[in-house]
MMTF fields as JSON, N, C-alpha, C and O atoms, coordinates in Angstrom:
{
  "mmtfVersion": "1.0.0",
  "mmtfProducer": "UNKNOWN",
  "numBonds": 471,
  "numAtoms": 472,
  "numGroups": 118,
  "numChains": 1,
  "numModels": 1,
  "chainsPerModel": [1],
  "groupsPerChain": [118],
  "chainIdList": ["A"],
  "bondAtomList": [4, 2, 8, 6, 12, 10, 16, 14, 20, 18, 24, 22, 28, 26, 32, 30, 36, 34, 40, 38, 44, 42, 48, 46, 52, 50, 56, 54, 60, 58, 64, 62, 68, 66, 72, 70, 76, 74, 80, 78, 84, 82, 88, 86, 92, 90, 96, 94, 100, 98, 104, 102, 108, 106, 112, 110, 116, 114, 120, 118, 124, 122, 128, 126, 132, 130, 136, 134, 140, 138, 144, 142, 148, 146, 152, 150, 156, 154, 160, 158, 164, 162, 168, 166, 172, 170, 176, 174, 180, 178, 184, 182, 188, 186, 192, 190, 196, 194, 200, 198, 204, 202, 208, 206, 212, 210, 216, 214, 220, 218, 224, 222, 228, 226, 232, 230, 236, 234, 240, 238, 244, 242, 248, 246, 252, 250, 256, 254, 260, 258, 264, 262, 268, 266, 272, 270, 276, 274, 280, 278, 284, 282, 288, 286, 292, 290, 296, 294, 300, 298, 304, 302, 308, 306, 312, 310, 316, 314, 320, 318, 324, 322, 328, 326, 332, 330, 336, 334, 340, 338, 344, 342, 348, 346, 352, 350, 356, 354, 360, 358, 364, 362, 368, 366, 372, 370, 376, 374, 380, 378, 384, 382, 388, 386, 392, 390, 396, 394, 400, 398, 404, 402, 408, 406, 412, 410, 416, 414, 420, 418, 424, 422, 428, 426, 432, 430, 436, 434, 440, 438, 444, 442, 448, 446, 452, 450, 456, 454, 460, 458, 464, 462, 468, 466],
  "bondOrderList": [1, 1, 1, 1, 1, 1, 1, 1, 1, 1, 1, 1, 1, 1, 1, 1, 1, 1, 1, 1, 1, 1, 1, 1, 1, 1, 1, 1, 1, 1, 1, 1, 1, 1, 1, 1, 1, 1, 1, 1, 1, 1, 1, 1, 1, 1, 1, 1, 1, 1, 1, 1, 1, 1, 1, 1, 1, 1, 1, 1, 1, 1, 1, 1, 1, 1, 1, 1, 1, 1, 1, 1, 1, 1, 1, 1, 1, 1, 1, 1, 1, 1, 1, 1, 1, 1, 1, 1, 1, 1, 1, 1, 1, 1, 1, 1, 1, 1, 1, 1, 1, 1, 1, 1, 1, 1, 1, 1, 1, 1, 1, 1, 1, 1, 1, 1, 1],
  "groupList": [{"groupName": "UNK", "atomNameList": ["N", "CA", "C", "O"], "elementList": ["N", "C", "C", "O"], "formalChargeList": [0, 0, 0, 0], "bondAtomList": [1, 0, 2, 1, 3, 2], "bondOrderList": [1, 1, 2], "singleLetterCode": "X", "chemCompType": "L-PEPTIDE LINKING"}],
  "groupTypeList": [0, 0, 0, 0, 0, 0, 0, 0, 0, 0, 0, 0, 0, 0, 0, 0, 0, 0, 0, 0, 0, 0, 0, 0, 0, 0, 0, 0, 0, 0, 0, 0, 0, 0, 0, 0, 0, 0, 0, 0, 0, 0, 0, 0, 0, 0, 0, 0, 0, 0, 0, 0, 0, 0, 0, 0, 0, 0, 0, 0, 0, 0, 0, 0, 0, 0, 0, 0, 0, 0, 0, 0, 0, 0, 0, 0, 0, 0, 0, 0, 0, 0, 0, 0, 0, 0, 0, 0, 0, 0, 0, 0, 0, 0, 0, 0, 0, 0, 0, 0, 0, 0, 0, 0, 0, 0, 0, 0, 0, 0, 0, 0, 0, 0, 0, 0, 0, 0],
  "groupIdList": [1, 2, 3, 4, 5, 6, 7, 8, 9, 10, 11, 12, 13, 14, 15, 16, 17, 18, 19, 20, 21, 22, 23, 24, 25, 26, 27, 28, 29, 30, 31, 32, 33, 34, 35, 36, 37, 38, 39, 40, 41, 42, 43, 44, 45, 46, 47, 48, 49, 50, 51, 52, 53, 54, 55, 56, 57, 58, 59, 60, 61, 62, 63, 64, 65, 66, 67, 68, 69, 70, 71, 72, 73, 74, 75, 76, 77, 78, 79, 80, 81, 82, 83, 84, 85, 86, 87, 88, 89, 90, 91, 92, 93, 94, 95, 96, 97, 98, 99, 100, 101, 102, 103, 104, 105, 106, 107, 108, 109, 110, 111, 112, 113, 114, 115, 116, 117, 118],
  "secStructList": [7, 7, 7, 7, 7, 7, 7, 7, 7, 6, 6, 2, 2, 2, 2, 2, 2, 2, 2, 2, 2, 6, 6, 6, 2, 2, 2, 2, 2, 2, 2, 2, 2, 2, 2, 2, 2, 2, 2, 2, 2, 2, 2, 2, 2, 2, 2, 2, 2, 2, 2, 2, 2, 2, 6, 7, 7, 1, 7, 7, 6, 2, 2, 2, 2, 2, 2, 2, 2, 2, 2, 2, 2, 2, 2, 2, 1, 2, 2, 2, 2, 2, 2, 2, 2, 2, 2, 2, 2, 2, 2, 2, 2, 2, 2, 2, 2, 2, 2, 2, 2, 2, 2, 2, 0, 0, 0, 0, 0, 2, 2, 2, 2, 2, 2, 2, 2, 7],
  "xCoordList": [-52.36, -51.126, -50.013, -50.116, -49.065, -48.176, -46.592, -46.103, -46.082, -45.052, -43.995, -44.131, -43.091, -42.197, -40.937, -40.498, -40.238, -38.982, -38.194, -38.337, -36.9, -35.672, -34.487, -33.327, -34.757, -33.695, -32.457, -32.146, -31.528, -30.031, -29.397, -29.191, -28.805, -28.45, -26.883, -26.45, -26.33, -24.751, -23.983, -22.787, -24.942, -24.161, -24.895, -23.971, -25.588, -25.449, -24.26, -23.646, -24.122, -23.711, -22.044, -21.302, -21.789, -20.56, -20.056, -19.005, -20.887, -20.792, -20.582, -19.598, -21.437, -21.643, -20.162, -19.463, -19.673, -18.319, -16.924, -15.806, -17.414, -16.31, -16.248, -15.242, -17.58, -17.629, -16.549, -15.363, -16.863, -16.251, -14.707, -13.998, -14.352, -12.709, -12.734, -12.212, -13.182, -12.452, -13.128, -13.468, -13.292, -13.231, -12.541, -12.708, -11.73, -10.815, -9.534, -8.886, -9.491, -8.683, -8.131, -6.955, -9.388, -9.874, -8.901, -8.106, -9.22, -8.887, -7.1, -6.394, -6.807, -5.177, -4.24, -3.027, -5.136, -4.322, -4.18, -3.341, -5.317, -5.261, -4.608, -4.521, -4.062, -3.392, -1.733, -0.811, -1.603, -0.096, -0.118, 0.646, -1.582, -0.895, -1.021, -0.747, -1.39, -1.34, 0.011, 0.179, 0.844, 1.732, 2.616, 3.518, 2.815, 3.313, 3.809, 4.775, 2.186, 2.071, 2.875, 3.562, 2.795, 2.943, 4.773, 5.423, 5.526, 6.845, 7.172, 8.377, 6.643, 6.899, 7.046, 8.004, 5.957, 5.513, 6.784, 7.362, 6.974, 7.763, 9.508, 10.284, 9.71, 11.125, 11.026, 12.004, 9.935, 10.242, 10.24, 11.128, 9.623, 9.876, 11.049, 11.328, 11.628, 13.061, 13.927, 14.887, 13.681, 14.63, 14.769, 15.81, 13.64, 13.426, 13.702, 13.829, 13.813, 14.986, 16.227, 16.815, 16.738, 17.818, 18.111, 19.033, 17.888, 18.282, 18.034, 19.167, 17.587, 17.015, 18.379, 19.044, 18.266, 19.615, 20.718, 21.572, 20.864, 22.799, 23.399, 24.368, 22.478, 22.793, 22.183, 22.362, 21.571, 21.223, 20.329, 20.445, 19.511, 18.523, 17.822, 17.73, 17.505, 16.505, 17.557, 18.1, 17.58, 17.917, 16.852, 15.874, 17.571, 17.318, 16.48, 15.879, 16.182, 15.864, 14.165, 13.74, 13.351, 12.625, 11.211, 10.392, 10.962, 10.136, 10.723, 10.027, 11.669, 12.157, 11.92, 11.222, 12.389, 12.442, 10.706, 10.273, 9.839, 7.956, 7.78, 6.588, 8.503, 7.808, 8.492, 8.016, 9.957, 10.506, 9.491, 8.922, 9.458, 8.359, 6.928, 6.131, 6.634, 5.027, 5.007, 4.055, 5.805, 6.357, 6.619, 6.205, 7.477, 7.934, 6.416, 6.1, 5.526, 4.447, 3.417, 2.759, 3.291, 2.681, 3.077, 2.124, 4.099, 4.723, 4.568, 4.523, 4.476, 3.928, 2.582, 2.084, 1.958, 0.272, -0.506, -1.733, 0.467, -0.032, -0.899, -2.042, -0.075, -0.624, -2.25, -2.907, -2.619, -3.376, -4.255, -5.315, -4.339, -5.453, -5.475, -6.466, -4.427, -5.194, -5.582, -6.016, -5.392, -5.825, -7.841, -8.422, -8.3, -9.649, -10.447, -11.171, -10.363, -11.267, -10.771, -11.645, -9.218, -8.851, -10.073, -10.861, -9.901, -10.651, -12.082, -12.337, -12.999, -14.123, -14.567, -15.579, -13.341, -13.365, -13.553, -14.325, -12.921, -12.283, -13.773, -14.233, -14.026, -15.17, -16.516, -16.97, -16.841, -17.529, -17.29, -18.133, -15.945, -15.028, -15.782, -16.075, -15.78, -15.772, -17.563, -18.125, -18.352, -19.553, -20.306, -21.302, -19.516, -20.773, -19.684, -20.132, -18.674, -17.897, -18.791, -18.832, -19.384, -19.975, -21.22, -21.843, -21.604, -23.015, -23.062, -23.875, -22.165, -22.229, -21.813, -22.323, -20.904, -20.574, -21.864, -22.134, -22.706, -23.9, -25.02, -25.681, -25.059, -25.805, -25.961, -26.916, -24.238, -23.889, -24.256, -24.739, -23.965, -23.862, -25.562, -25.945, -26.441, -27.934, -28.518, -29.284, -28.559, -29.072, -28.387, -28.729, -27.729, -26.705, -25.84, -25.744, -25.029, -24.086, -25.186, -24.654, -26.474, -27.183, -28.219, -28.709, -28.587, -29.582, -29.045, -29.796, -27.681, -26.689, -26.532, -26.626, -26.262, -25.773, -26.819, -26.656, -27.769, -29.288, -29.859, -30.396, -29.383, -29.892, -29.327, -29.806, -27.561, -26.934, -27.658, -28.088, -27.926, -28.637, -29.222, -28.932, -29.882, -31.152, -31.041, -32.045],
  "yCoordList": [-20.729, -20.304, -21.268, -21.801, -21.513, -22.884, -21.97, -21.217, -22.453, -21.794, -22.556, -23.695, -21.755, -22.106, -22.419, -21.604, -23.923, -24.402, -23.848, -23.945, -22.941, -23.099, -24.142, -24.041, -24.805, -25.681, -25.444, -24.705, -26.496, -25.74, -26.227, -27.432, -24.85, -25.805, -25.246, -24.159, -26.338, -26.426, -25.873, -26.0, -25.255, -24.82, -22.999, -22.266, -22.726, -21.495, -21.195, -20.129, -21.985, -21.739, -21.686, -20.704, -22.761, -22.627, -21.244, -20.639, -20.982, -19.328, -18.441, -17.703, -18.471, -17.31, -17.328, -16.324, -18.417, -18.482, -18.255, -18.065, -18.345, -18.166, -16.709, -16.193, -15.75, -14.182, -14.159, -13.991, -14.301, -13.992, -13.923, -13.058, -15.174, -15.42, -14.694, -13.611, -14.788, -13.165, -11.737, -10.996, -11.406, -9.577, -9.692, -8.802, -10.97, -11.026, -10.571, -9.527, -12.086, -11.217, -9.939, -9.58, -9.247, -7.875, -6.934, -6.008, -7.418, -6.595, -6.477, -5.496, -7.421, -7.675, -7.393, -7.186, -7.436, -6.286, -5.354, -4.824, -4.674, -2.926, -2.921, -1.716, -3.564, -2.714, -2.829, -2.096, -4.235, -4.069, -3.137, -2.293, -2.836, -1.92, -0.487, 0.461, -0.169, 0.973, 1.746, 2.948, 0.623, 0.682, 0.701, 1.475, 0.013, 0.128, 1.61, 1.991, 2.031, 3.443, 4.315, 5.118, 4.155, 5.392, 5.352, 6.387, 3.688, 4.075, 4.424, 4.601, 4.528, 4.921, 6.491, 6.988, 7.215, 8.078, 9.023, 10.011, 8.611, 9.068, 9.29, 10.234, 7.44, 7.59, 8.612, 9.359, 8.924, 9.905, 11.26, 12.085, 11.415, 13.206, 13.217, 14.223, 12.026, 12.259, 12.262, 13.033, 11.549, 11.425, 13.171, 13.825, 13.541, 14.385, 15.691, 16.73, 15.863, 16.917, 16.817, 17.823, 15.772, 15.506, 15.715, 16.528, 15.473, 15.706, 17.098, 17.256, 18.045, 19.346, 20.341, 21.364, 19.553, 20.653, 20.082, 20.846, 19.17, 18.504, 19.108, 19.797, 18.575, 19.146, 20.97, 21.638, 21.382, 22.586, 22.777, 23.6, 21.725, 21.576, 22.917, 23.328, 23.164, 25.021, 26.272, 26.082, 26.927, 27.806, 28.666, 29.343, 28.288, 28.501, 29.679, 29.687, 30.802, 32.098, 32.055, 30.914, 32.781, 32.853, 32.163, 31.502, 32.426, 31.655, 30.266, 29.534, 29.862, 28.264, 27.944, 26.935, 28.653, 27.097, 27.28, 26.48, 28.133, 27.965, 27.363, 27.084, 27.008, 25.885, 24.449, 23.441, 24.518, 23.338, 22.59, 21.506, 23.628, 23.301, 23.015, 22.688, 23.207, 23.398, 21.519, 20.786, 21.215, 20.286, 18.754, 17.62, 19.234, 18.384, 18.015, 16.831, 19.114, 18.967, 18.068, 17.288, 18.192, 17.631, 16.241, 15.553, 15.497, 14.195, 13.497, 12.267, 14.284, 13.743, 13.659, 12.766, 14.338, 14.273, 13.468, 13.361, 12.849, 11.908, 11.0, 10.887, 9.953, 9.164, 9.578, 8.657, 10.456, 10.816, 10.922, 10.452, 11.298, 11.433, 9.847, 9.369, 9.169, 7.965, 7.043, 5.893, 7.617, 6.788, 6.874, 6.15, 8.115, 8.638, 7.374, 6.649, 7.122, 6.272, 4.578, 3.743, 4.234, 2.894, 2.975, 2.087, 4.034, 3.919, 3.774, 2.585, 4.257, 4.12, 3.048, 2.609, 2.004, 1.114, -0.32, -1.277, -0.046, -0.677, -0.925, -1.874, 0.355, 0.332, -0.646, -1.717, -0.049, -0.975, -2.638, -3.361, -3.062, -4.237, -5.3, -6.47, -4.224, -4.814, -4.742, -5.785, -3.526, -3.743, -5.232, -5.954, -5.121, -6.513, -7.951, -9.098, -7.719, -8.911, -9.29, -10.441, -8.228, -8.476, -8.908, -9.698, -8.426, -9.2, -10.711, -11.635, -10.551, -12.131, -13.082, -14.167, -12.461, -13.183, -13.548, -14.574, -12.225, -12.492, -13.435, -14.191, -13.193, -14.669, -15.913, -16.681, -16.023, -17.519, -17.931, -19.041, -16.787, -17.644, -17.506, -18.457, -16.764, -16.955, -17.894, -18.608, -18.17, -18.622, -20.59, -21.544, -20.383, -22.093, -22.474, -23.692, -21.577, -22.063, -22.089, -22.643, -21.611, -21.384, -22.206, -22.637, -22.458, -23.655, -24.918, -25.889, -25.11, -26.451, -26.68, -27.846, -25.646, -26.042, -26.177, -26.858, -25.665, -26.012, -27.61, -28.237, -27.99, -29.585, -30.409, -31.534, -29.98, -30.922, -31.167, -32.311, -30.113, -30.3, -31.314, -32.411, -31.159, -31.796, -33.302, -34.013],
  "zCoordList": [14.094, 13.486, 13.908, 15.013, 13.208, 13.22, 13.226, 12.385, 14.619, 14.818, 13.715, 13.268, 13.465, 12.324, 13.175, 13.986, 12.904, 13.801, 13.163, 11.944, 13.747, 13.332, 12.757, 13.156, 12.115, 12.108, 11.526, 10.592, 12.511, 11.807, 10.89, 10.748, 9.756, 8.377, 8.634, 9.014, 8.298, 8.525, 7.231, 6.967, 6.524, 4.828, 5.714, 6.067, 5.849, 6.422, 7.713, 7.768, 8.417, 9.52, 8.795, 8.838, 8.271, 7.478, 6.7, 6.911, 5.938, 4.852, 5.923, 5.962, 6.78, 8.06, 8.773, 8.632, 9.52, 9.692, 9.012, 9.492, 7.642, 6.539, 6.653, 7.14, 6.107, 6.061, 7.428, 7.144, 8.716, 9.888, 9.986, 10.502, 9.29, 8.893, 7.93, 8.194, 6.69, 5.864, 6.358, 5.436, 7.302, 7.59, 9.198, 10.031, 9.468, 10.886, 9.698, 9.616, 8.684, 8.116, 7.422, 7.358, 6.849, 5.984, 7.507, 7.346, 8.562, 9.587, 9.817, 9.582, 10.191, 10.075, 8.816, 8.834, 7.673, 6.212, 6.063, 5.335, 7.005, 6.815, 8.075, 8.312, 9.088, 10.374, 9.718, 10.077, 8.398, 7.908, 7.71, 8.178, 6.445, 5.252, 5.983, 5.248, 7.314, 7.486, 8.335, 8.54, 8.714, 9.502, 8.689, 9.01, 7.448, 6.432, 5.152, 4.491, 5.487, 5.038, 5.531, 4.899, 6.848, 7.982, 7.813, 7.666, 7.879, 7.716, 6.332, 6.154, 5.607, 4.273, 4.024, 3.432, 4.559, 4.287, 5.346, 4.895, 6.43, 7.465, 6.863, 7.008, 5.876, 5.229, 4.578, 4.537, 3.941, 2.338, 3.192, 2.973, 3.803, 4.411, 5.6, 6.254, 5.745, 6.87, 5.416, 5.38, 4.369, 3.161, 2.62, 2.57, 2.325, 1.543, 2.577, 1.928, 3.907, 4.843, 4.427, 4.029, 4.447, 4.607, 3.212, 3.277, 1.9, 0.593, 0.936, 1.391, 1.069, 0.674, 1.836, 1.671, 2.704, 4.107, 3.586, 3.135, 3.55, 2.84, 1.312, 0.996, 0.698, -1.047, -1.236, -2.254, -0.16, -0.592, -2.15, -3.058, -1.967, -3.09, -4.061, -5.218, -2.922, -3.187, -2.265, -1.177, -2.704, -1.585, -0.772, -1.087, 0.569, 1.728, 1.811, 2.885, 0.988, 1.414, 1.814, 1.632, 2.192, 3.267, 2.344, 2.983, 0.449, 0.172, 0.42, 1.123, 0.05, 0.013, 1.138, 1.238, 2.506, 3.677, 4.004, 4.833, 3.494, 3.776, 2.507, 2.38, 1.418, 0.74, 0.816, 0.295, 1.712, 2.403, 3.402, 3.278, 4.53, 5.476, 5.269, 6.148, 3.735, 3.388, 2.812, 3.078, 2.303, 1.545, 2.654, 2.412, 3.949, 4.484, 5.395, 5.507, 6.023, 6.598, 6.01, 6.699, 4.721, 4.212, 4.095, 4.462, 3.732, 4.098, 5.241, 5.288, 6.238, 7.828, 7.87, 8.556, 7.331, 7.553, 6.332, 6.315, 5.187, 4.842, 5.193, 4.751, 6.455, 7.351, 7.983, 8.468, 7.96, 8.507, 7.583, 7.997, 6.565, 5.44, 4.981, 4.429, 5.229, 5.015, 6.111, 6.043, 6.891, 8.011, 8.765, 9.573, 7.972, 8.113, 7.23, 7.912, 5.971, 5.718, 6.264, 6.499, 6.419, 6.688, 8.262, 8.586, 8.828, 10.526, 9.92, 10.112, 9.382, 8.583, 8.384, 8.93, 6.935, 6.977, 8.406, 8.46, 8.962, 9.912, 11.229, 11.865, 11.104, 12.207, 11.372, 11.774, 10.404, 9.432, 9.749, 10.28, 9.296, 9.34, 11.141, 11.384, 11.787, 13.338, 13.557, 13.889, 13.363, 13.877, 12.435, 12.487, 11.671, 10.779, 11.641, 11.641, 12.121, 12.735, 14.335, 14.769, 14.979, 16.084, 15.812, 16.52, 14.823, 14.034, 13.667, 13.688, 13.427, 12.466, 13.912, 14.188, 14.617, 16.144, 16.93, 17.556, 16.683, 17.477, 17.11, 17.821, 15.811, 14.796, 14.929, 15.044, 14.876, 15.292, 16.671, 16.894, 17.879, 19.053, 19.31, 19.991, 19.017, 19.454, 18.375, 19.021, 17.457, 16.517, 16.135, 15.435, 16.734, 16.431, 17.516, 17.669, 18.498, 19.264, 20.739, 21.701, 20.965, 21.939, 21.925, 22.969, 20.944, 21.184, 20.778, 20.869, 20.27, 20.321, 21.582, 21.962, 22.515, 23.691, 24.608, 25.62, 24.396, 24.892, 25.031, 25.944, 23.382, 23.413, 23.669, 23.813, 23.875, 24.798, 26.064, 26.209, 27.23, 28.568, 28.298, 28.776, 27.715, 27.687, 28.163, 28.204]
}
């Protein structure tokens, strides 16, 4: 039986490094866009107190301020319903990034540096 050499092809190793740079970056878009979210979501329900207690939007009586409060709660916990699949995403994002890390360094950066010794 005829052992089969690895040899290294520099158009794989290249693609393999590229994937790596786009899901470093895939990673740093969703921490904007989620920080992004979160002050958004935070303006519109500090906006939307403040329109509703100043102008006396609804009145105050005991259904209004539990569908004020039902309303404003929900504006805060936005962030959070989207933050369940971005974390999903994200974990996804990092375990194929430690993969592809691990690829490169056993498969090309470990036996490069092997045949330097030599």
């Amino acid at each position: 039986m005829s052992k089969k050499n690895n040899e290294f092809s520099i158009e794989e190793y290249t693609s393999i490094r590229a994937e790596l740079i786009e899901r470093i970056k895939i990673m740093n878009s969703q921490e904007a866009s989620a920080l992004v979210a979160i002050i958004t979501s935070w303006a519109a329900g500090f906006t939307f107190a403040n329109e509703i207690l100043t102008k006396k939007f609804i009145m105050l009586d005991s259904f209004g301020t539990v569908v004020f409060q039902c309303l404003q709660t929900f504006i805060f916990l936005i962030p959070i319903f989207y933050f369940v699949p971005l974390a999903i995403k994200s974990g996804e994002n990092l375990t194929q990034m430690v993969s592809l890390s691990a690829y490169i360094r056993v498969f090309y950066d470990y036996p490069f540096q092997k045949n330097i010794k030599k």
